[in-house]
C-alpha positions in Angstrom: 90.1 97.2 112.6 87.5 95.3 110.8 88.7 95.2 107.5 91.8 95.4 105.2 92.8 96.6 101.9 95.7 95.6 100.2 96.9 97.7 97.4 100.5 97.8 95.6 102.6 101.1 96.4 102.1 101.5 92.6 98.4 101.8 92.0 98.2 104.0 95.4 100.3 106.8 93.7 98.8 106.1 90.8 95.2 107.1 92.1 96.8 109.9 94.6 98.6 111.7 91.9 95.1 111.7 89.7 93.5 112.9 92.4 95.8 115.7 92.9 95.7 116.6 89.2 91.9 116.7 89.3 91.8 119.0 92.2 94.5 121.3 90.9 92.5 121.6 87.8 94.8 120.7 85.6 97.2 123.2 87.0 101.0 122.5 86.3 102.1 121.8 90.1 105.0 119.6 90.3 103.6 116.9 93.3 107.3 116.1 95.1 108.1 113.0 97.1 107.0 115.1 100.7 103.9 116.0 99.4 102.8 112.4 97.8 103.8 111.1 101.2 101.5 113.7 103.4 98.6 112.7 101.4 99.4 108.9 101.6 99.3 109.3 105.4 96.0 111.2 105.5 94.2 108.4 103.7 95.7 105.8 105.5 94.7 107.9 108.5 91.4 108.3 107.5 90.8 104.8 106.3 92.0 104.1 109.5 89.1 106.4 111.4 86.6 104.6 109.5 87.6 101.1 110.8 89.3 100.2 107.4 93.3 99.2 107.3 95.5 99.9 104.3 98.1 97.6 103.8 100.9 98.5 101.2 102.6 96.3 99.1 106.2 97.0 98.3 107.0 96.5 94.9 110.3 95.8 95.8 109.4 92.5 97.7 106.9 89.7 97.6 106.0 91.2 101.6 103.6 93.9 102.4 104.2 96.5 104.8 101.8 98.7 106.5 102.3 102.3 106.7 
């Protein structure tokens, strides 16, 4: 891979959960932990296609993992 982003665990379900609520239409679906995490792996998996890694960082620690 090319390049890198680096984003905090935060701000990626931040934008993920938006996301969902714009293509559900406003639609009151209740987005659990399973689903938030299939969607986090098909970005990284498609960042990934594209040449592009996503690197994670926990809020928990000063370290970043990659998922």
């Amino acid at each position: 891979m090319s390049r890198k982003i680096i984003i905090k665990t935060d701000d990626l379900d931040k934008e993920i959960r938006s996301f969902l609520r714009d293509v559900g239409a406003d639609m009151p679906i209740d987005w659990n932990v399973e689903a938030l995490d299939q969607v986090k792996n098909a970005v990284i998996e498609a960042f990934k296609k594209m040449g592009v890694g996503i690197e994670v960082e926990d809020r928990r620690s000063a370290s970043a993992n990659l998922w």
